[in-house]
C-alpha positions as CSV (number, residue, x, y, z in Angstrom):
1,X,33.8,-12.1,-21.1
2,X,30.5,-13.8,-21.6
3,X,29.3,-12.3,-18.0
4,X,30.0,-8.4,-19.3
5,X,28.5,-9.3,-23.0
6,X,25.3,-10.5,-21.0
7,X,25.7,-7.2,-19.2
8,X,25.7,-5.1,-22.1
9,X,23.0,-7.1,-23.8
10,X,21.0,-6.4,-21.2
11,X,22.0,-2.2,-20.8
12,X,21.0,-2.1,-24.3
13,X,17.9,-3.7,-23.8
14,X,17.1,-1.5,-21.1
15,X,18.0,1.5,-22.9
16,X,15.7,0.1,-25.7
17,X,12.6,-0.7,-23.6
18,X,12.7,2.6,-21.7
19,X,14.2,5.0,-24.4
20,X,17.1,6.2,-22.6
21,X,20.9,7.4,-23.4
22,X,23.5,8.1,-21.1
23,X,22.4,10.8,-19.1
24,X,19.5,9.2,-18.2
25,X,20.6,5.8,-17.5
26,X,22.1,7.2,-14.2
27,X,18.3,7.7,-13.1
28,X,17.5,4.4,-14.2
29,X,19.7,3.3,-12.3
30,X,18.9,5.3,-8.8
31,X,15.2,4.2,-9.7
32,X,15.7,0.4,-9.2
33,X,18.5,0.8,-6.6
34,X,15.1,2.5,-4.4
35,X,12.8,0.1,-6.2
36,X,14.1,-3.3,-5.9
37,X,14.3,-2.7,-1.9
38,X,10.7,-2.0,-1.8
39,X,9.9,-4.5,-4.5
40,X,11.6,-7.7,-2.3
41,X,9.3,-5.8,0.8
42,X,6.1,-6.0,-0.5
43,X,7.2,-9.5,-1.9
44,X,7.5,-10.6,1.3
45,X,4.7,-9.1,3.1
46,X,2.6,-10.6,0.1
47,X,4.0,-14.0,1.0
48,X,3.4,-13.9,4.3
49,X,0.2,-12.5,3.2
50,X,-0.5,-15.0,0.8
51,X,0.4,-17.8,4.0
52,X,-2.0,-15.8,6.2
53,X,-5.4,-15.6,3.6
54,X,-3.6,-19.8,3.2
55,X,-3.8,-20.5,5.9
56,X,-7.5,-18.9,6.9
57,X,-9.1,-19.9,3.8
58,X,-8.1,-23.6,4.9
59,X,-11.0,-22.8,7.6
60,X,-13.4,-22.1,5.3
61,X,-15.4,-19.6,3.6
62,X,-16.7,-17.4,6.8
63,X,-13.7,-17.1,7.8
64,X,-12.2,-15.7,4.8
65,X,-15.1,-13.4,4.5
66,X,-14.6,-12.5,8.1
67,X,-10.9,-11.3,7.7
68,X,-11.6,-9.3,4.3
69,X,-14.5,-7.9,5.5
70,X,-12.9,-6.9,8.8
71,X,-10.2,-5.2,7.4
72,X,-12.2,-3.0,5.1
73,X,-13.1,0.0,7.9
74,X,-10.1,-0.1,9.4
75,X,-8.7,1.3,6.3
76,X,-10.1,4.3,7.3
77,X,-8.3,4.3,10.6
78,X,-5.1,3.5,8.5
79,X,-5.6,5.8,5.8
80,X,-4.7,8.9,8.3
81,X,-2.0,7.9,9.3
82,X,-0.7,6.9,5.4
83,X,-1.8,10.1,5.1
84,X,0.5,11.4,7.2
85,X,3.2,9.3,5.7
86,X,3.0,11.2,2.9
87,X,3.6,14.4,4.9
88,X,6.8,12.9,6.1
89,X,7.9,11.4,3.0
90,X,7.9,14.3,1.0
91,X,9.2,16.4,3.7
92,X,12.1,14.3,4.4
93,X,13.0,14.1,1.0
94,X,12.8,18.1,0.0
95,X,15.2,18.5,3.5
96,X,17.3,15.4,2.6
97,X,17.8,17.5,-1.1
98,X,18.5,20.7,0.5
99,X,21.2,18.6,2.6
100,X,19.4,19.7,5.7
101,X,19.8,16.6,8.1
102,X,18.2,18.6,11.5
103,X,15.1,19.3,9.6
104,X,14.7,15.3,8.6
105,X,14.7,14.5,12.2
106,X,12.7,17.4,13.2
107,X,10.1,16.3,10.9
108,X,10.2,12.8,11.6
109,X,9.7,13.5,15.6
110,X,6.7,16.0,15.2
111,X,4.8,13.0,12.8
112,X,5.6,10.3,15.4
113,X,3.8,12.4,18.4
114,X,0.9,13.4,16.0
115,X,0.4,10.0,14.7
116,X,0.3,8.3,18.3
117,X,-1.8,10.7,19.5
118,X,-4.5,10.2,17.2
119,X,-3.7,6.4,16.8
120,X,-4.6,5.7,20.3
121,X,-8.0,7.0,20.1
122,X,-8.7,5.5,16.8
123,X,-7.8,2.1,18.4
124,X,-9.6,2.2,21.3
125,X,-12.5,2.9,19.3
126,X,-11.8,0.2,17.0
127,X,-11.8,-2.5,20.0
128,X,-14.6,-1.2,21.5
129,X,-17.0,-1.1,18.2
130,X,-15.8,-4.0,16.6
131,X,-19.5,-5.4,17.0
132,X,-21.4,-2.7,15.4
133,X,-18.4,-2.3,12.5
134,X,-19.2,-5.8,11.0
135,X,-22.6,-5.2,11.5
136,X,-22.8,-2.2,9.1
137,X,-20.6,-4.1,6.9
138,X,-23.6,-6.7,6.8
139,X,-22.0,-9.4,7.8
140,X,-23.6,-12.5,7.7
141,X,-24.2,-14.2,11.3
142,X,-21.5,-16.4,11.3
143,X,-19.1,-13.9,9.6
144,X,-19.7,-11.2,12.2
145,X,-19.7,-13.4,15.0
146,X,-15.8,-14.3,13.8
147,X,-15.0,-11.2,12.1
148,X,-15.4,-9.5,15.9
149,X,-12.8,-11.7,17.2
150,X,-10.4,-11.1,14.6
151,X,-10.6,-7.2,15.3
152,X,-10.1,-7.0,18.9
153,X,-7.0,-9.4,18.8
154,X,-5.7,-7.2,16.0
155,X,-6.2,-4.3,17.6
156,X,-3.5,-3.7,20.1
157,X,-0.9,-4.2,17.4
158,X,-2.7,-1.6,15.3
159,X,-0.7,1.5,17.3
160,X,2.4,0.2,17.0
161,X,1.9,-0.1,12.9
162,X,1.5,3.7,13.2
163,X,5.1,4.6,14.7
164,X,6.7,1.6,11.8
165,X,4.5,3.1,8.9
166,X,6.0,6.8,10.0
167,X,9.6,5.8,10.6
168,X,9.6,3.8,7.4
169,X,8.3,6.5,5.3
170,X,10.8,8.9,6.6
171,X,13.5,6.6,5.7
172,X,11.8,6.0,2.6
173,X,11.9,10.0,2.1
174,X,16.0,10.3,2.3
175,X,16.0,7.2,-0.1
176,X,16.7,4.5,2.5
177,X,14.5,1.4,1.2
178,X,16.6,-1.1,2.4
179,X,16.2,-0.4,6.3
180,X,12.5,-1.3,6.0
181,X,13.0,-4.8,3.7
182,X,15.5,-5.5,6.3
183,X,13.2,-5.5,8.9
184,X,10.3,-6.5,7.2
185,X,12.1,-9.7,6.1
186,X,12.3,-10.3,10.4
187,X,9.1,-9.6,10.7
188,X,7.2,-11.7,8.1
189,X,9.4,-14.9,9.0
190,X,8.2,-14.0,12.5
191,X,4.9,-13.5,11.5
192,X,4.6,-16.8,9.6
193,X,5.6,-19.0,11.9
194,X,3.0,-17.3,14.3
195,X,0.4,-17.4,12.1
196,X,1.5,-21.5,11.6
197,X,1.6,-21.8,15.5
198,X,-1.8,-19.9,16.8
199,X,-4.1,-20.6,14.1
200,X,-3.7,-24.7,13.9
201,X,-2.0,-24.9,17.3
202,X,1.3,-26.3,16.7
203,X,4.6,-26.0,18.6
204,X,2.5,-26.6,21.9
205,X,0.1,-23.7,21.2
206,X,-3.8,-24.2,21.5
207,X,-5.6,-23.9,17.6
208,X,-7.3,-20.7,17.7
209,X,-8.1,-20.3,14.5
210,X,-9.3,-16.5,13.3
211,X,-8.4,-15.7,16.9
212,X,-4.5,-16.9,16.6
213,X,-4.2,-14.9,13.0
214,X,-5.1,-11.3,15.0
215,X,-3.1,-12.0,17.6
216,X,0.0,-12.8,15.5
217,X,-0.6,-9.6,13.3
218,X,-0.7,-7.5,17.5
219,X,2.9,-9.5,18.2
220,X,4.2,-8.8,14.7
221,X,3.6,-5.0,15.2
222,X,4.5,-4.9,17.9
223,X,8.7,-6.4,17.7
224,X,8.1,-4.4,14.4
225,X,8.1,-0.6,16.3
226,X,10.6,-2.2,18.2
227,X,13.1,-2.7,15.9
228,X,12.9,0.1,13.9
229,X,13.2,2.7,16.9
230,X,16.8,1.2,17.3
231,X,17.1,1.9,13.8
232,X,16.8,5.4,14.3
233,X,18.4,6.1,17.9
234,X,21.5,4.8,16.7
235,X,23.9,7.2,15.4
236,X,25.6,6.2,11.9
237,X,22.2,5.3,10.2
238,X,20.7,6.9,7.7
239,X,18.6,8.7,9.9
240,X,19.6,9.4,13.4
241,X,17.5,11.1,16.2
242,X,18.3,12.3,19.4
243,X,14.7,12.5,20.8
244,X,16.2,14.9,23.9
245,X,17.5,17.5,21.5
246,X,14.5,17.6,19.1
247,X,11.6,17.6,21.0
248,X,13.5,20.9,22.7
249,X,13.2,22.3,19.0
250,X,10.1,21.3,18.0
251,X,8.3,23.8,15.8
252,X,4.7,24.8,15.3
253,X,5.3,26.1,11.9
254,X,7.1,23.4,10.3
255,X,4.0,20.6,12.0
256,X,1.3,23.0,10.3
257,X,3.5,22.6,7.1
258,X,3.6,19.0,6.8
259,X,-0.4,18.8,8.1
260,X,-0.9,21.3,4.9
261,X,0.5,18.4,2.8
262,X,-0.9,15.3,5.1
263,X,-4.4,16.2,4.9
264,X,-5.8,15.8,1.4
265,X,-3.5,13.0,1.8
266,X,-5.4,11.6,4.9
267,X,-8.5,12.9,2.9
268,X,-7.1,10.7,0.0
269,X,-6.5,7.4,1.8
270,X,-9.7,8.4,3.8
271,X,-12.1,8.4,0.9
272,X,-10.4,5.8,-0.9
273,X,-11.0,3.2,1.9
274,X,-14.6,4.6,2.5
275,X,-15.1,3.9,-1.3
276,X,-13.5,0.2,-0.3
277,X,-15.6,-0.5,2.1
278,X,-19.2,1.1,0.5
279,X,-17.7,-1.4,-2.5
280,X,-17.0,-4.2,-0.6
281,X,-20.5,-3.2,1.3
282,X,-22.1,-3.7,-2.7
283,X,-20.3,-6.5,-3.1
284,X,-21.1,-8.7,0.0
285,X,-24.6,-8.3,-0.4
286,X,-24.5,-10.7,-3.3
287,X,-23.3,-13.3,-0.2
288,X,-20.6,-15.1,1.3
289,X,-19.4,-17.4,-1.2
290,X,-19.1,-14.3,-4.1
291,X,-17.5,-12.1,-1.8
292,X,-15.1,-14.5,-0.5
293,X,-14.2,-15.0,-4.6
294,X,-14.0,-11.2,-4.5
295,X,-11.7,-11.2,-1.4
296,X,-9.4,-14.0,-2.9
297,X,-9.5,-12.1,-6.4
298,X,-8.4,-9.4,-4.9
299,X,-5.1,-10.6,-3.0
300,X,-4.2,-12.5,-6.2
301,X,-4.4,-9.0,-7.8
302,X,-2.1,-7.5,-5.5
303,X,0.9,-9.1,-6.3
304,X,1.3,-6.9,-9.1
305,X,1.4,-4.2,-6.7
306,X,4.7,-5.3,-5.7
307,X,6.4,-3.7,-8.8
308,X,3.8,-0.5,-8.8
309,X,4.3,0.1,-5.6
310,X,8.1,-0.4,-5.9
311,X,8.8,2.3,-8.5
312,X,5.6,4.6,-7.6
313,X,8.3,4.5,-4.0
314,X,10.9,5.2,-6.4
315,X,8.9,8.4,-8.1
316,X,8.1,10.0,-5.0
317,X,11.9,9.8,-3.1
318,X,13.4,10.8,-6.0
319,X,10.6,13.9,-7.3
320,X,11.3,15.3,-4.1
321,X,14.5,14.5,-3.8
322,X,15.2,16.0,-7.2
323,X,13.0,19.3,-6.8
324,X,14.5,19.7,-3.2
325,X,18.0,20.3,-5.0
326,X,16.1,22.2,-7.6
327,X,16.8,19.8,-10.1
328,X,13.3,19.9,-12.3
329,X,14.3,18.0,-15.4
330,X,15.9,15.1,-13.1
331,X,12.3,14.8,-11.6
332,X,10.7,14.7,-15.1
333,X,12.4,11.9,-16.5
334,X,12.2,10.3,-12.5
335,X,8.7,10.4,-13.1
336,X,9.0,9.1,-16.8
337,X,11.2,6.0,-16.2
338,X,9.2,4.4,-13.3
339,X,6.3,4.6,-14.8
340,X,7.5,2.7,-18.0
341,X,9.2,0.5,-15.8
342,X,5.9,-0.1,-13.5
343,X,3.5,-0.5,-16.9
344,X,6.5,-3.2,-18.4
345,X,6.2,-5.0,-15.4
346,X,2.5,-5.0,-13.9
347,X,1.3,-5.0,-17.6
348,X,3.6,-8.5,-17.5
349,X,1.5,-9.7,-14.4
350,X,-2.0,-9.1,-16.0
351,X,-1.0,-11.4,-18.8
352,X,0.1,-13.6,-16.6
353,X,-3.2,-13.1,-14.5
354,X,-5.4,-14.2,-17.8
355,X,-3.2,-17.1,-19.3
356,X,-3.2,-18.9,-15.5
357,X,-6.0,-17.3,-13.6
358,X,-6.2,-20.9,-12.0
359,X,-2.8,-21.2,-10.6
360,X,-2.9,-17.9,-8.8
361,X,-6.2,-18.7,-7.0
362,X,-4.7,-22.0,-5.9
363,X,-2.5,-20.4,-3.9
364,X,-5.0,-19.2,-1.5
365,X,-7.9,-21.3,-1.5
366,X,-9.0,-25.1,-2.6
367,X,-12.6,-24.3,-2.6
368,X,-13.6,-25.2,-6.0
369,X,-17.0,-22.9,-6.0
370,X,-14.8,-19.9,-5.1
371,X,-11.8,-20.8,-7.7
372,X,-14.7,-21.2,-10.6
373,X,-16.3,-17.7,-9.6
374,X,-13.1,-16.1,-9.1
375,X,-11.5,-16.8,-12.6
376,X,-13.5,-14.0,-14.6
377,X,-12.6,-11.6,-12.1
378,X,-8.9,-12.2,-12.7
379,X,-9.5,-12.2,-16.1
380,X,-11.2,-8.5,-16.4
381,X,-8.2,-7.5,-14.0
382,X,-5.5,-8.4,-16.3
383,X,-6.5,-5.7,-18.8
384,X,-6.7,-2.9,-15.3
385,X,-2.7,-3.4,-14.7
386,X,-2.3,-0.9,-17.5
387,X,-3.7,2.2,-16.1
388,X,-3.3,0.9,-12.6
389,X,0.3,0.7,-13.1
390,X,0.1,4.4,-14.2
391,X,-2.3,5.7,-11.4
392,X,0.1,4.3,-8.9
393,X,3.7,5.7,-10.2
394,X,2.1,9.3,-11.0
395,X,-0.1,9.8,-7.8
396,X,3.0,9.1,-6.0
397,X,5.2,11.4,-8.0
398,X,2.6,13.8,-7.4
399,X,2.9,13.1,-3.3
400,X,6.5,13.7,-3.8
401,X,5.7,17.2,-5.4
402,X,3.6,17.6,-2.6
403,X,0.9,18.0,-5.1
404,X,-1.3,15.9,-3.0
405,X,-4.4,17.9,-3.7
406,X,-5.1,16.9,-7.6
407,X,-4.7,13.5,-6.2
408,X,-7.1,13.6,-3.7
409,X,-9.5,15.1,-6.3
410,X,-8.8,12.4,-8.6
411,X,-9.6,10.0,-5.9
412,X,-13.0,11.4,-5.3
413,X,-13.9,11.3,-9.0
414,X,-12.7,7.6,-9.7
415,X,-13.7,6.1,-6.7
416,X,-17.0,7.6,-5.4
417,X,-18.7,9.1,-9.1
418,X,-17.0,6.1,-11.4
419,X,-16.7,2.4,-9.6
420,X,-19.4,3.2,-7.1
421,X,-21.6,4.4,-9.8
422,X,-21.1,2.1,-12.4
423,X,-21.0,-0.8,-9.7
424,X,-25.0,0.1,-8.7
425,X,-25.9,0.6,-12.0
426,X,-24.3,-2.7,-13.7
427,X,-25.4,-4.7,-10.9
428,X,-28.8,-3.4,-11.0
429,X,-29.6,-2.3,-14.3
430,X,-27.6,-4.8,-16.1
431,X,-27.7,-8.0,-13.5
432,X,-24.1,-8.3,-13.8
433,X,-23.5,-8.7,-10.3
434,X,-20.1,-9.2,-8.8
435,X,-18.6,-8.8,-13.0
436,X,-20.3,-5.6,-13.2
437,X,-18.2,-5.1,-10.0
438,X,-14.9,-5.7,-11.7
439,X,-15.6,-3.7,-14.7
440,X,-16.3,-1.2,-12.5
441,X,-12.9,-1.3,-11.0
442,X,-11.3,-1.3,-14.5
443,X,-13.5,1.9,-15.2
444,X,-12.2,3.4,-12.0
445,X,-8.2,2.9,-12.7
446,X,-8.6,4.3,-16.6
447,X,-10.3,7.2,-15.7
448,X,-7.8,8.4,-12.8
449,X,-4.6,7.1,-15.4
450,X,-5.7,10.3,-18.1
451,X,-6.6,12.4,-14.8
452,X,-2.8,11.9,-14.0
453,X,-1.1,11.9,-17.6
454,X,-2.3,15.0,-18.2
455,X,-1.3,16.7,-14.6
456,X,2.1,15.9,-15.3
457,X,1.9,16.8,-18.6
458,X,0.8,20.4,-17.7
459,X,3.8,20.9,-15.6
460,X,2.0,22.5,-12.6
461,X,3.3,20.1,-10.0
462,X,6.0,21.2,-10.1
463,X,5.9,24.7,-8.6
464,X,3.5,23.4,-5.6
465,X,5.0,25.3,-2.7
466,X,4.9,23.2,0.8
């Protein structure tokens, strides 16, 4: 009795909180049965990403600028391929809808081949470069001399995160979340004890420090692609592909369908990371200690992307999913109940962030001049989760609509025009230097949040034709 009276205690709470009634509470309900999935996902890849900046901020401060400063332009060479995700992800949902199960694998095939294709090149270019990359990231001597290391032993992985990032977004797309926690639980554990092994030489490895942390993310990728291709050659899953049969049927018309959609996606992720990197650019010229503040503030920040990125997952399955069946109003309130959900929770994590900006930064680092710089910058964060927490739920409701235009142009306008903008000029009008930085950001996320109320409240996106 007391376990059903908690129950209903809690359905009314929810219905409270979240203003629904019975017909809706059925959504709420599909919403978190997709969410929670990708919410224990990117808990764990935080964790074992929270381990990995550990366990390299242990070696000190180069090294931590190395690996954030490394990672910054290959977020270009990631960003096409997440922008092809997109393309698959809403394509797999509207055919999932439509209860068309040839076209999912169809789809999924013809964004595997195009996303190897260009992979390959982007990665050889990648390990080739890596010099002349952390150079025009100005590294510092020591950083670039590190930060090439880490590149070229992350590299090889790098394609076979490009086949796991399409599969799992085609899952993703027929509302299949738990397939990719599944396997990213095997993979972090994996990549952990790596990590542990390679960069402090234990279990009869050598210590190779930055060198053992890029070679552990290559092996991680790499049983990764593995294991999800069983997923999907094995009938009874909820996707199955006979390769044999559908590369007989691929079709040209249905690839330049889900490019129409992919590319101001790609364009999207493209100029987003550009805008990264020219920020992170801005920012390490104020040296190595601030930016390594920056690039701890900034992993401490994203665990409240666990929950916006869980529901903004939820948004786009189901807004596709719903308009595929021609079921507008289902995708309106989709849309409406993840992003209260996503506002309840990361607005939760900012306050969290500004009561005990100390305990968070402990996690990563014990480098008192870092933790002392870094505490501000969690503290002007705390107040971004709002509109952050809406830019992520909407843009991705948008992706599902395959309205992935408006959000590209939002991109441009709160990236390029509003953080880099107000970045230059409160660093060097105002001397604010790496605050200005952060203010900036906040400045970035607001303006995109009204960009986004007032796209869905104008209906449009929901007559995009892909």
């Amino acid at each position: 009795m007391q376990g059903l009276s908690l129950r209903k205690s809690l359905k009314d709470f929810l219905k409270i909180v979240f203003k629904l009634d019975e017909s809706t509470y059925p959504i709420l309900k599909s919403i978190w049965n997709l969410a929670w999935p990708v919410v224990l996902e990117q808990t764990l890849a935080m964790v074992s990403q929270v381990v990995d900046m550990a366990m390299v901020g242990r070696l000190g401060a180069a090294a931590v600028t190395s690996v954030g400063l490394s990672m910054q332009p290959f977020m270009l060479i990631i960003s096409i391929i997440m922008g092809l995700s997109v393309g698959t992800t809403t394509f797999c949902a509207r055919a999932k809808g439509a209860k068309n199960e040839d076209e999912v694998g169809l789809v999924l095939v013809e964004s595997i081949i195009f996303s190897l294709a260009i992979g390959l090149l982007l990665v050889i270019f990648g390990f080739i470069y890596a010099d002349k990359i952390l150079y025009f990231m100005k590294a510092e001597k020591d950083v670039k001399k590190i930060g090439v290391v880490y590149v070229r032993a992350m590299m090889p992985g790098m394609l076979f995160f490009f086949f796991f990032t399409i599969v799992t977004a085609a899952l993703r797309g027929v509302g299949d979340t738990k397939t990719p926690m599944v396997v990213n639980l095997e993979l972090n554990i994996i990549h952990i004890v790596l990590n542990y092994a390679l960069i402090f030489g234990k279990f009869g490895f050598p210590a190779l420090g930055v060198l053992g942390a890029g070679i552990s993310t290559s092996i991680s990728r790499f049983l990764g692609a593995f294991i999800i291709f069983n997923k999907i050659v094995k009938p009874g899953g909820s996707i199955f592909v006979d390769f044999k049969k559908v590369i007989k049927r691929l079709n040209f018309n249905l690839f330049k369908r889900i490019i129409n959609i992919s590319i101001p996606a790609a364009m999207e992720r493209i100029i987003s990371s550009a805008g990264q990197m020219q920020y992170a650019r801005q920012v390490a010229s104020l040296g190595t200690v601030l930016y390594a503040a920056h690039s701890i503030s900034i992993n401490v920040e994203s665990l409240s992307y666990m929950p916006g990125i869980g529901f903004a997952t939820a948004a786009t399955a189901l807004t596709g999913l719903k308009l595929g069946a021609n079921d507008l109003e289902g995708a309106k309130v989709s849309i409406s109940i993840s992003n209260r959900m996503a506002v309840f929770t990361m607005g939760a994590m900012g306050l969290l962030f500004f009561l005990f900006p100390k305990l968070f930064l402990a996690i990563f680092t014990n480098d008192r001049q870092i933790i002392d710089n870094a505490v501000i910058l969690l503290r002007i964060v705390a107040f971004t989760q709002l509109p952050e927490a809406i830019g992520f739920v909407v843009s991705g409701a948008l992706r599902g609509a395959g309205d992935t235009r408006f959000v590209l142009y939002v991109n441009i306008v709160g990236m390029w025009i509003v953080r880099l903008g107000f970045t230059f000029i409160l660093m060097k009008y105002f001397n604010l230097g790496i605050i200005g930085a952060w203010i900036a950001m906040f400045l970035d996320w607001f303006t995109r949040a009204i960009f986004y109320i007032y796209r869905i409240r104008s209906g449009k996106w929901q007559f995009v034709k892909i």
